[in-house]
PDB file of N, CA, C and O in Angstrom:
ATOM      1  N   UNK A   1      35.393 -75.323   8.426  1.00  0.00           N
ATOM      2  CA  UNK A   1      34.862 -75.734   7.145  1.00  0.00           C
ATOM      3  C   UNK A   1      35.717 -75.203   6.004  1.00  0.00           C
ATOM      4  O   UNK A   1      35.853 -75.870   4.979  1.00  0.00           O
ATOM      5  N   UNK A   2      36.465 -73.668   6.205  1.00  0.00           N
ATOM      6  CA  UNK A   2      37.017 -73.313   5.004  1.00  0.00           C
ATOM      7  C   UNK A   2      38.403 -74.559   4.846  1.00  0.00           C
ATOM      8  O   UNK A   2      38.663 -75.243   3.856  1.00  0.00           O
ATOM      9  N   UNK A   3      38.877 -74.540   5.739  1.00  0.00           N
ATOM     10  CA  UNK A   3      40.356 -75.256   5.501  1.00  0.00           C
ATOM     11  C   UNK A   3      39.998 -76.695   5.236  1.00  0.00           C
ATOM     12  O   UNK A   3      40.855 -77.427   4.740  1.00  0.00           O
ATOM     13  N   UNK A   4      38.919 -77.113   5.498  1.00  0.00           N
ATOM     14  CA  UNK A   4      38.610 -78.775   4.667  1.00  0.00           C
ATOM     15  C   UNK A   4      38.874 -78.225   3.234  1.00  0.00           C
ATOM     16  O   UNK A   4      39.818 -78.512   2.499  1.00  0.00           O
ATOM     17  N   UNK A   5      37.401 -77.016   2.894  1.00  0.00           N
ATOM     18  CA  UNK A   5      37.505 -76.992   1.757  1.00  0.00           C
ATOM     19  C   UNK A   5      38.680 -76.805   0.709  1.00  0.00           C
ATOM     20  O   UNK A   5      38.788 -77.151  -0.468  1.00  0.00           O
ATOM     21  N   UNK A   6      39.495 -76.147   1.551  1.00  0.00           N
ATOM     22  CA  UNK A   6      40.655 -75.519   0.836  1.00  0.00           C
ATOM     23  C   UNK A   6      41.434 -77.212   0.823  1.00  0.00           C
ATOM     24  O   UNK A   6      41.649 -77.652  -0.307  1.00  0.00           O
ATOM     25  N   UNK A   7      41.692 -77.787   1.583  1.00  0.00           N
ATOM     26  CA  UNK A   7      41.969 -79.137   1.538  1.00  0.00           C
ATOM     27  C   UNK A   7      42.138 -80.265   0.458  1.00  0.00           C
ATOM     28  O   UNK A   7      43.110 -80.836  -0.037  1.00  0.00           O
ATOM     29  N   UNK A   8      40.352 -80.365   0.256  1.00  0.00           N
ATOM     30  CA  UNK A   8      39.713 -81.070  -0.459  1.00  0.00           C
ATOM     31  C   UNK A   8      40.092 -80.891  -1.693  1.00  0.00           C
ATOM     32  O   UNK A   8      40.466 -81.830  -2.395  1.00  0.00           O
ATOM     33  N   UNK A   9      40.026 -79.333  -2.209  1.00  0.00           N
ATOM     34  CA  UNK A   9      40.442 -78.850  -3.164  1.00  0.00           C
ATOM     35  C   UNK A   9      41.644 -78.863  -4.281  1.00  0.00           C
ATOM     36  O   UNK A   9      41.696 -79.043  -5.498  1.00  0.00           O
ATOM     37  N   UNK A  10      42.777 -78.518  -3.020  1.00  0.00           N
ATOM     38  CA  UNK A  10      43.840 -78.820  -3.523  1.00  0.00           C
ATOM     39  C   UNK A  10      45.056 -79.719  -2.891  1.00  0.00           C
ATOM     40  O   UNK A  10      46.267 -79.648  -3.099  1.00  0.00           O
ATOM     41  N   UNK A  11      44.261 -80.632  -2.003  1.00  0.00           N
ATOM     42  CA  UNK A  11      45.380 -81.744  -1.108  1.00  0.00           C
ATOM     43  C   UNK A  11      46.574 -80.765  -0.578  1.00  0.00           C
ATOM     44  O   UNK A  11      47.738 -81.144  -0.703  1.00  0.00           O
ATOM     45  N   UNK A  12      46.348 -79.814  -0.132  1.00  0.00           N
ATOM     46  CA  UNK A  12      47.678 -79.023   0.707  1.00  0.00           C
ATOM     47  C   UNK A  12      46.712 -78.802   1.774  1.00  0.00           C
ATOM     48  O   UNK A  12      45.658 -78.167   1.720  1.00  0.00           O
ATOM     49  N   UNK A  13      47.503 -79.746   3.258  1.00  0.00           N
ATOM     50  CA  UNK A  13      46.848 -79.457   4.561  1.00  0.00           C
ATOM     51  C   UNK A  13      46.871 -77.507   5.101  1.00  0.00           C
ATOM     52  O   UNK A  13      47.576 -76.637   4.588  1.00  0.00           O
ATOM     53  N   UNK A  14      45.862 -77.330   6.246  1.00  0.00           N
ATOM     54  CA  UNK A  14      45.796 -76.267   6.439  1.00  0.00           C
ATOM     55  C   UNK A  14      47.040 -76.286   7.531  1.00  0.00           C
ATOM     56  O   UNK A  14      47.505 -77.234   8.164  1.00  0.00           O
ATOM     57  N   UNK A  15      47.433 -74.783   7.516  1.00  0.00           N
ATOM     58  CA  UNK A  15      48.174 -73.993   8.600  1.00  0.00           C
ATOM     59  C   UNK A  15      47.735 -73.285   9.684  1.00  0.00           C
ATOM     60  O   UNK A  15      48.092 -73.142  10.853  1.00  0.00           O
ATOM     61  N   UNK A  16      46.762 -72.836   8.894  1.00  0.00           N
ATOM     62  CA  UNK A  16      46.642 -71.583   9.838  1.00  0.00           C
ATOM     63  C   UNK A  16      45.363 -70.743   9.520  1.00  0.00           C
ATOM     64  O   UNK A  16      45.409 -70.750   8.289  1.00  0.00           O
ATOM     65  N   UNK A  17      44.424 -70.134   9.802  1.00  0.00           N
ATOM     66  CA  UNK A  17      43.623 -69.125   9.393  1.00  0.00           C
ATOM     67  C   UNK A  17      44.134 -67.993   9.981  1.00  0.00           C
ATOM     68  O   UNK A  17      44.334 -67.727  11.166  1.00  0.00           O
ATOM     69  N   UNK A  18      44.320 -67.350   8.939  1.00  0.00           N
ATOM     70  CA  UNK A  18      44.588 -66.226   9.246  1.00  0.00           C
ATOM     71  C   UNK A  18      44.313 -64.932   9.210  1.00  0.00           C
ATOM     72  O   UNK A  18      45.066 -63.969   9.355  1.00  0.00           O
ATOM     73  N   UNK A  19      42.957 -64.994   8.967  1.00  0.00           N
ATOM     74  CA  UNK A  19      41.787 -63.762   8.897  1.00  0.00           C
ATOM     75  C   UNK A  19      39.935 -64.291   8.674  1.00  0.00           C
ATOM     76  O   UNK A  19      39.535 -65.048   7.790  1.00  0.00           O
ATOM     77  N   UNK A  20      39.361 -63.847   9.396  1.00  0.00           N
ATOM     78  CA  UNK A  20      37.666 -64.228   9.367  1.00  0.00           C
ATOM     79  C   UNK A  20      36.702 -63.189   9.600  1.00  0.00           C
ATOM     80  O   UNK A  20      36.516 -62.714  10.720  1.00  0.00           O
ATOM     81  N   UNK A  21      36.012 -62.780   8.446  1.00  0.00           N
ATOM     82  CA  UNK A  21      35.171 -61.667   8.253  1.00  0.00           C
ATOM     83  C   UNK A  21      33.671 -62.032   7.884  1.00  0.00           C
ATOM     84  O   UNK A  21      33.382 -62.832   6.994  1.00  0.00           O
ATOM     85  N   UNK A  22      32.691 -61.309   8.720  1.00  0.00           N
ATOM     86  CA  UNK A  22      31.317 -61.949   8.564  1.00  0.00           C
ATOM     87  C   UNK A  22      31.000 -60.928   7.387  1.00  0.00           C
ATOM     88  O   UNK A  22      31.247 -59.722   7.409  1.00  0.00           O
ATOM     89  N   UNK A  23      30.400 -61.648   6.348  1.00  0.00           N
ATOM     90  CA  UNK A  23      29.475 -60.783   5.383  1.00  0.00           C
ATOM     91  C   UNK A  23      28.078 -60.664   5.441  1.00  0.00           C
ATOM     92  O   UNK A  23      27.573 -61.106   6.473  1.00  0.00           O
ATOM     93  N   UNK A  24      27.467 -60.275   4.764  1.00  0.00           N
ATOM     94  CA  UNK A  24      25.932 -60.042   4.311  1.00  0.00           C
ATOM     95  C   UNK A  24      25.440 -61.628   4.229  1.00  0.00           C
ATOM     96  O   UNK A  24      24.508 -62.129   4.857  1.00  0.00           O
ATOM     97  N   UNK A  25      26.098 -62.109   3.524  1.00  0.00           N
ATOM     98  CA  UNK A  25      25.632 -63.614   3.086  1.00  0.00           C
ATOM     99  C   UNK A  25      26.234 -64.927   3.562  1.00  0.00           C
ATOM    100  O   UNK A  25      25.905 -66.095   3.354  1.00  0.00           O
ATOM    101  N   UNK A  26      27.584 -64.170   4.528  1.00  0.00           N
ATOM    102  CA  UNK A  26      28.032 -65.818   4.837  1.00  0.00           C
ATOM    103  C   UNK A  26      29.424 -65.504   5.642  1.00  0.00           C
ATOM    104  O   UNK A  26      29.531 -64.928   6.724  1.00  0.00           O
ATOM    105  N   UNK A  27      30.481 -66.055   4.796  1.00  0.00           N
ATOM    106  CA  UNK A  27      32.014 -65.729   5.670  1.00  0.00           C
ATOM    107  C   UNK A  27      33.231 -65.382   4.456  1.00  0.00           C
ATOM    108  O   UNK A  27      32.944 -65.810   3.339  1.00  0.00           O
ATOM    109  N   UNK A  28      34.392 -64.736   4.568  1.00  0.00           N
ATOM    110  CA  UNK A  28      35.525 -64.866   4.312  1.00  0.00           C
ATOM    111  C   UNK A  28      36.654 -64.845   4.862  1.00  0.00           C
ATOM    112  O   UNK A  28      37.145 -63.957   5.560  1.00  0.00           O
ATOM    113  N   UNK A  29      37.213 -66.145   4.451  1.00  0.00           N
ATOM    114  CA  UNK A  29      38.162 -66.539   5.418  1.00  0.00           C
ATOM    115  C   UNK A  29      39.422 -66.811   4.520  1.00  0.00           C
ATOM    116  O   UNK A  29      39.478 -67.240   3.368  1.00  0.00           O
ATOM    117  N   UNK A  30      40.345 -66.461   5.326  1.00  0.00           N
ATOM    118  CA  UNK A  30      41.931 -66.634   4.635  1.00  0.00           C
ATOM    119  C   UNK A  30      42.444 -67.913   5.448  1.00  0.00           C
ATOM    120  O   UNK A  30      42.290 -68.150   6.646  1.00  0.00           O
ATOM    121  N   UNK A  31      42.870 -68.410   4.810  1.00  0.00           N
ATOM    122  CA  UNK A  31      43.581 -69.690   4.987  1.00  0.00           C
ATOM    123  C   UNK A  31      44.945 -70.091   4.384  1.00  0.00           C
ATOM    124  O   UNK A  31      44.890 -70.412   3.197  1.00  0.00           O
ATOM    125  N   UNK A  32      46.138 -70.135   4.963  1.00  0.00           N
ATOM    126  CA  UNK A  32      47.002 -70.368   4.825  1.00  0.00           C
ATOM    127  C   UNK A  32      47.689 -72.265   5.066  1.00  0.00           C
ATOM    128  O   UNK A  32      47.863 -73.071   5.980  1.00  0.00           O
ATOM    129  N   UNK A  33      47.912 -72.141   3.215  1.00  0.00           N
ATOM    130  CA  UNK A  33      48.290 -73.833   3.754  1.00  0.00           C
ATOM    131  C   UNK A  33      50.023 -74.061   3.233  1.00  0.00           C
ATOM    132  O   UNK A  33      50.547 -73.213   2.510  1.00  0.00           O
ATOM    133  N   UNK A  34      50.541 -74.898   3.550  1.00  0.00           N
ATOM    134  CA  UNK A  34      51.805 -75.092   3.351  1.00  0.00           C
ATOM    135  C   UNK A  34      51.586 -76.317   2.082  1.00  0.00           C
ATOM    136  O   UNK A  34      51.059 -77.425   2.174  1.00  0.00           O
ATOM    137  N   UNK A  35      52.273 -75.570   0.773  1.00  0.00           N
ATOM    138  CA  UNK A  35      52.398 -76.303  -0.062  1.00  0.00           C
ATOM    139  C   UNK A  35      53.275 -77.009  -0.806  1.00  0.00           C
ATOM    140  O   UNK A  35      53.107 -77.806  -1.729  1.00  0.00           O
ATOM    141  N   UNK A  36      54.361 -76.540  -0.192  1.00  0.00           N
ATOM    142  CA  UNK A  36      55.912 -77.243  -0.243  1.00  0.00           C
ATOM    143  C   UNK A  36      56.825 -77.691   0.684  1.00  0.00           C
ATOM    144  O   UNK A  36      57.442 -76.667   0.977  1.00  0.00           O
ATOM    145  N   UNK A  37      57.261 -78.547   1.286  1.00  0.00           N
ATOM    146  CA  UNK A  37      57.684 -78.889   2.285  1.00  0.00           C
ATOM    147  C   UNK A  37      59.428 -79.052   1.789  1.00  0.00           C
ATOM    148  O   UNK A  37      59.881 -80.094   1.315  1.00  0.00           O
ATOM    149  N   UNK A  38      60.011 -78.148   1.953  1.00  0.00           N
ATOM    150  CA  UNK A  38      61.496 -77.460   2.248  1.00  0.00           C
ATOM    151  C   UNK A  38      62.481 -77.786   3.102  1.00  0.00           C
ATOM    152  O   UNK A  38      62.118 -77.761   4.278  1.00  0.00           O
ATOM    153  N   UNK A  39      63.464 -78.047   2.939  1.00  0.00           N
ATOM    154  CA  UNK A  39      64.986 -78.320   3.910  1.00  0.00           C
ATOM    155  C   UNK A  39      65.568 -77.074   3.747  1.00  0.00           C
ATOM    156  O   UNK A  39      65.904 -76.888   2.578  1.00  0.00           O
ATOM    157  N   UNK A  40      65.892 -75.833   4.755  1.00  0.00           N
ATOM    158  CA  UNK A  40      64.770 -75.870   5.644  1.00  0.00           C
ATOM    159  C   UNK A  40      64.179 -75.389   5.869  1.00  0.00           C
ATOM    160  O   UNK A  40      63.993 -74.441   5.107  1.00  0.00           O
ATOM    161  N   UNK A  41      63.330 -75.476   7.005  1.00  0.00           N
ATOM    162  CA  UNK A  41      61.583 -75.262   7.143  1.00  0.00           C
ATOM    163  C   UNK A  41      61.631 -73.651   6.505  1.00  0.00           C
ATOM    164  O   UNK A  41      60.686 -73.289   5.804  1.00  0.00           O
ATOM    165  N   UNK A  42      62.543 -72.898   6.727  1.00  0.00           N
ATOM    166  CA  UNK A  42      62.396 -71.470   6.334  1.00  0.00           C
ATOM    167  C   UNK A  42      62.484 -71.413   5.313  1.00  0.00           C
ATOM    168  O   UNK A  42      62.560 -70.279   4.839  1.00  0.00           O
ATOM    169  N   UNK A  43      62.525 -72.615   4.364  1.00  0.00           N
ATOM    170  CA  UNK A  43      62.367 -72.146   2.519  1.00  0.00           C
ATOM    171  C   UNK A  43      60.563 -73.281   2.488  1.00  0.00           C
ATOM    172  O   UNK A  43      60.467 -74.111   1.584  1.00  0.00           O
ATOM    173  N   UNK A  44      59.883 -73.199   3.073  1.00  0.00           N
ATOM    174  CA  UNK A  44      58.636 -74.240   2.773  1.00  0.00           C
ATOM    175  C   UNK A  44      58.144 -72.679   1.876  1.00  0.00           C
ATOM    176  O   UNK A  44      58.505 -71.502   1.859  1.00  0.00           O
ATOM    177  N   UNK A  45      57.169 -73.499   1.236  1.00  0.00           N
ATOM    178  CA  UNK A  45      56.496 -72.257   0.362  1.00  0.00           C
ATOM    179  C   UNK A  45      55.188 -72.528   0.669  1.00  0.00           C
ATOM    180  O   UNK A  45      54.593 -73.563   0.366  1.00  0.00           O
ATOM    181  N   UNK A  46      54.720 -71.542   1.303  1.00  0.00           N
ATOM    182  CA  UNK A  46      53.451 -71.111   2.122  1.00  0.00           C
ATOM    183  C   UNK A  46      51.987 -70.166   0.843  1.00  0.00           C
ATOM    184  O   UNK A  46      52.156 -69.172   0.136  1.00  0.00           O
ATOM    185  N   UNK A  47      50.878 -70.904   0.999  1.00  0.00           N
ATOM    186  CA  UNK A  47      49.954 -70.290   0.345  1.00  0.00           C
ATOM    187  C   UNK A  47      48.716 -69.448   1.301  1.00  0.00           C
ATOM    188  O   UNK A  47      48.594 -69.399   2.525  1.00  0.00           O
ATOM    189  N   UNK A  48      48.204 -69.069   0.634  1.00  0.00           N
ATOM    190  CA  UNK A  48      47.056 -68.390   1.067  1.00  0.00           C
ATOM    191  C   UNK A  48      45.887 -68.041   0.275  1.00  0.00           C
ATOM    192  O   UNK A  48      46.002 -67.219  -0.634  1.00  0.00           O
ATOM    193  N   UNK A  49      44.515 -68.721   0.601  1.00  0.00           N
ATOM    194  CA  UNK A  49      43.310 -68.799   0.303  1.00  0.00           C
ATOM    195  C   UNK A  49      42.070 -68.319   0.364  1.00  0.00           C
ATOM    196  O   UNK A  49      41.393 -68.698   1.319  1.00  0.00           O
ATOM    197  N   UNK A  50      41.592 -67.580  -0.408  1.00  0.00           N
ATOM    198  CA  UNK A  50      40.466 -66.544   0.266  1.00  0.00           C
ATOM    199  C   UNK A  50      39.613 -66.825  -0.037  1.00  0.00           C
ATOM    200  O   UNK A  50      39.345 -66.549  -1.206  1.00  0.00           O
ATOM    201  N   UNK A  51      38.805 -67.406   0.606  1.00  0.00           N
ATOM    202  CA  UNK A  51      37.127 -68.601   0.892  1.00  0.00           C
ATOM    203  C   UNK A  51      36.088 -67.985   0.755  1.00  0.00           C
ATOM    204  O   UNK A  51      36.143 -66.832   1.181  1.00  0.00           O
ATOM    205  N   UNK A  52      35.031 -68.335   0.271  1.00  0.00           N
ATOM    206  CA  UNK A  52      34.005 -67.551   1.061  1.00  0.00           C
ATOM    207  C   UNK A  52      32.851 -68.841   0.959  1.00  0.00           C
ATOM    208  O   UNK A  52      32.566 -69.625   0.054  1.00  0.00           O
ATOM    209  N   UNK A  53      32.436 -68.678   2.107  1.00  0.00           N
ATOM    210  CA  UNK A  53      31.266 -69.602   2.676  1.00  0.00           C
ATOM    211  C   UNK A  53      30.196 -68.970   2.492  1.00  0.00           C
ATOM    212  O   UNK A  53      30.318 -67.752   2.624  1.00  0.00           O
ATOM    213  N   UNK A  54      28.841 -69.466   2.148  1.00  0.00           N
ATOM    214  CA  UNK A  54      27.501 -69.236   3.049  1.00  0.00           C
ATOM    215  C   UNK A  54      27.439 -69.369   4.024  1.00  0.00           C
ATOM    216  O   UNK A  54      28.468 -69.618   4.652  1.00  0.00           O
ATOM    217  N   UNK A  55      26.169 -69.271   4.688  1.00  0.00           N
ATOM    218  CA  UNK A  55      25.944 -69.374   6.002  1.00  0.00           C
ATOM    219  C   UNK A  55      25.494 -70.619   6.326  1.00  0.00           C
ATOM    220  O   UNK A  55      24.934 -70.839   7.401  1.00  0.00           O
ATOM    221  N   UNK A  56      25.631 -71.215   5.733  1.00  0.00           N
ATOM    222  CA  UNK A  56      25.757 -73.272   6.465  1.00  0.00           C
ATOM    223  C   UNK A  56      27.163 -73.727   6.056  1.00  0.00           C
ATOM    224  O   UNK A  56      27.514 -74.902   5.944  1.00  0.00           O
ATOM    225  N   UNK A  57      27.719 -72.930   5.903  1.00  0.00           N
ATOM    226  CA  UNK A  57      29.192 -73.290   5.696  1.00  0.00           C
ATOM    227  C   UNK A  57      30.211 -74.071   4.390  1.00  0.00           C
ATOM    228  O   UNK A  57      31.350 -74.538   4.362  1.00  0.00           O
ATOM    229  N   UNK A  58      28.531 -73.821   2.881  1.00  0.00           N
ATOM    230  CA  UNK A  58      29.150 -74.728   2.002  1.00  0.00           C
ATOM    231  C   UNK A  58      30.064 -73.274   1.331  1.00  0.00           C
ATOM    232  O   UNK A  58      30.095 -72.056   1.506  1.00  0.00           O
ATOM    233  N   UNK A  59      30.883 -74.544   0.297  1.00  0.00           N
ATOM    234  CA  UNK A  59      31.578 -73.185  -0.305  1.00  0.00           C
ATOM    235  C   UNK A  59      31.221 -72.379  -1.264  1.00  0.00           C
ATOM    236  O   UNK A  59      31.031 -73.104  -2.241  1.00  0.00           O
ATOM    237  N   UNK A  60      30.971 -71.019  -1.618  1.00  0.00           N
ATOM    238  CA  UNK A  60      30.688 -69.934  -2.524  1.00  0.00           C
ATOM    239  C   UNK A  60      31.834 -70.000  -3.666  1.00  0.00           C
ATOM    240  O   UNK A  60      31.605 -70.418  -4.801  1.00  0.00           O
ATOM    241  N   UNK A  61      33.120 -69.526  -3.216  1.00  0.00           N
ATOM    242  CA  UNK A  61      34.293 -69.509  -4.062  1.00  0.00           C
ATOM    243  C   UNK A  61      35.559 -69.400  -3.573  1.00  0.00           C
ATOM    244  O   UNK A  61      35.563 -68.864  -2.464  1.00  0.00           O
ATOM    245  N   UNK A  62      36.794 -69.751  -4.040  1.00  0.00           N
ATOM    246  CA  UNK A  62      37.952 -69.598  -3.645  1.00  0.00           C
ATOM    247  C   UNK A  62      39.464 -69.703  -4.726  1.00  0.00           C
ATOM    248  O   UNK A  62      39.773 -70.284  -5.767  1.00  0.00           O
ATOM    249  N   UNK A  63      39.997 -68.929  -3.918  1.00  0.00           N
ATOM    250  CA  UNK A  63      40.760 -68.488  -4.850  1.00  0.00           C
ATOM    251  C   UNK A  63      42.375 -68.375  -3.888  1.00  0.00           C
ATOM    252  O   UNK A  63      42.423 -67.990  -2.720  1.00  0.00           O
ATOM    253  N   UNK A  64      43.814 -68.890  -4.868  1.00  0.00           N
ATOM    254  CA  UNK A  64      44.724 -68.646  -4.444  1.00  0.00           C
ATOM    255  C   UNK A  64      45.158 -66.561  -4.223  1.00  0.00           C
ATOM    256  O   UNK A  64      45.022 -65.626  -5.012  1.00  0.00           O
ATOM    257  N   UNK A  65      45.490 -66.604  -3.308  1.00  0.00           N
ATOM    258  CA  UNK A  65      45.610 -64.759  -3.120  1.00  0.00           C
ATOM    259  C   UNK A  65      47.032 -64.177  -3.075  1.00  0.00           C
ATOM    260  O   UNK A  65      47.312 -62.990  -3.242  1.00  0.00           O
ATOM    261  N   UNK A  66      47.754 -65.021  -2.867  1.00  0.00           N
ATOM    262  CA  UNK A  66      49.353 -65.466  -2.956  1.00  0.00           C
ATOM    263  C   UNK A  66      50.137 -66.480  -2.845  1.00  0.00           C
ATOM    264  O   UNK A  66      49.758 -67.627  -3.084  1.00  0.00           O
ATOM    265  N   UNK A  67      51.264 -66.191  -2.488  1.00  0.00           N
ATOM    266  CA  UNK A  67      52.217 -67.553  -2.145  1.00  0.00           C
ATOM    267  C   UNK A  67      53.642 -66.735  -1.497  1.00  0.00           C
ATOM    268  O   UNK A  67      53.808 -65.519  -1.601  1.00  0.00           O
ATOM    269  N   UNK A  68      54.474 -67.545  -0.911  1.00  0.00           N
ATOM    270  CA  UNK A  68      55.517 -67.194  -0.122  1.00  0.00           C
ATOM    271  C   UNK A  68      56.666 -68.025   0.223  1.00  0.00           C
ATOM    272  O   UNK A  68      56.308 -69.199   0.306  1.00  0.00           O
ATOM    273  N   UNK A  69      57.464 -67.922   0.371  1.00  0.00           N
ATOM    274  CA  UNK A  69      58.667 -68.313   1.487  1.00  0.00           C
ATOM    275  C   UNK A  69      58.181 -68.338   3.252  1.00  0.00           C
ATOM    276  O   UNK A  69      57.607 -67.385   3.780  1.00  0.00           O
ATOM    277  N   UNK A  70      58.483 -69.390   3.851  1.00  0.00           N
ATOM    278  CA  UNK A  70      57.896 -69.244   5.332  1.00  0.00           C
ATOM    279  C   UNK A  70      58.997 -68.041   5.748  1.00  0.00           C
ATOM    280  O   UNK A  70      58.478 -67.176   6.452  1.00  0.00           O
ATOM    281  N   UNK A  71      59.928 -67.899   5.549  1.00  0.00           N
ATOM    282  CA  UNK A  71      61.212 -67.411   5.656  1.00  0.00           C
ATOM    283  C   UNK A  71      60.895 -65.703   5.861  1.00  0.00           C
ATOM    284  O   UNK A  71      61.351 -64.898   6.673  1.00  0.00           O
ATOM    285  N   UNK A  72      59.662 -65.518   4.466  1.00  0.00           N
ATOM    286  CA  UNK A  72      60.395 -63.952   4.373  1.00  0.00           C
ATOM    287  C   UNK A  72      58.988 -63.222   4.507  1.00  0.00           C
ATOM    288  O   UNK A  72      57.972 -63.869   4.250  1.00  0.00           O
ATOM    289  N   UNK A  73      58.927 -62.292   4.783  1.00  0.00           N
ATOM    290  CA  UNK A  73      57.806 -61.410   5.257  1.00  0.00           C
ATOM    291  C   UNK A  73      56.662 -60.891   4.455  1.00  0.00           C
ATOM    292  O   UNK A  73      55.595 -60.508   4.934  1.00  0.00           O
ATOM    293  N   UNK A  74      57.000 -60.915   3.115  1.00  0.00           N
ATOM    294  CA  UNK A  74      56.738 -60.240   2.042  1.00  0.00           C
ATOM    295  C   UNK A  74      55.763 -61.629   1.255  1.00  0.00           C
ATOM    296  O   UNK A  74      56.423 -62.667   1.202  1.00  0.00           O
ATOM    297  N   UNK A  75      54.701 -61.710   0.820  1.00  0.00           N
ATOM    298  CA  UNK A  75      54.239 -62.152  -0.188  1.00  0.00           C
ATOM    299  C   UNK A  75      53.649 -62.056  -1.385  1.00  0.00           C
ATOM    300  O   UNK A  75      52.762 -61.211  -1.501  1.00  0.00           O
ATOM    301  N   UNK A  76      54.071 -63.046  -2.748  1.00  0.00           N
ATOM    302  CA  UNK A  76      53.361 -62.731  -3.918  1.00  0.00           C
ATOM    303  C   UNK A  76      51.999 -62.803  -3.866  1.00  0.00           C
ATOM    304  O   UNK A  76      51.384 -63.625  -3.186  1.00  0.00           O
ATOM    305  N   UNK A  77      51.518 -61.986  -4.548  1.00  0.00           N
ATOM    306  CA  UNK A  77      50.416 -61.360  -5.346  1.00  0.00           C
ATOM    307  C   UNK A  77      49.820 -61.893  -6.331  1.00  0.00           C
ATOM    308  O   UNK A  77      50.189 -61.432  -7.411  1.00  0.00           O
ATOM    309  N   UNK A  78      48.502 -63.235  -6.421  1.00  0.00           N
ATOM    310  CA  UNK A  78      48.503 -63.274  -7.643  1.00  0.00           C
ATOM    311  C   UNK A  78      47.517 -62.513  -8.403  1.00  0.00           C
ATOM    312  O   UNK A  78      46.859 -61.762  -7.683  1.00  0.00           O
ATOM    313  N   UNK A  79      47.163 -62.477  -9.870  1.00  0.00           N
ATOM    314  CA  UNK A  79      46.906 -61.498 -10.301  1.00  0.00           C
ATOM    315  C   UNK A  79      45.530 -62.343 -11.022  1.00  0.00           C
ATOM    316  O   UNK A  79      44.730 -61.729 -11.728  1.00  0.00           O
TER     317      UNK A  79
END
């Protein structure tokens, strides 16, 4: 459900989840989507989304948490 939402949201398909934590009230989930498609693949610029669901799976809130190079290890921070 998060990566539709993240989807829906901002038309950049999902990648990957890459973290899922149960809360008090529901879920947070990181979601990583690829939002630039790069020649090559090691310059795509990769995002990441931090969701949070209720517990029927609609969405609470979300927010970009960085962005990246597929390339390099390190990602920005947004603020």
């Amino acid at each position: 459900m998060a990566a539709r939402h993240v989807q829906a949201l901002t038309g950049h398909g999902s990648e990957s989840i890459t973290s899922l934590e149960r809360t008090d009230d529901g879920w947070r989930i990181a979601v990583e989507v690829l939002e630039s498609r790069r020649i090559p693949d090691s310059s795509d610029i990769l995002a990441v989304y931090d969701v949070v669901l209720d517990d029927d799976g609609e969405l609470v809130s979300y927010r970009r948490a960085g962005r990246y190079y597929r390339g390099r290890a390190e990602r920005e921070e947004e603020s």
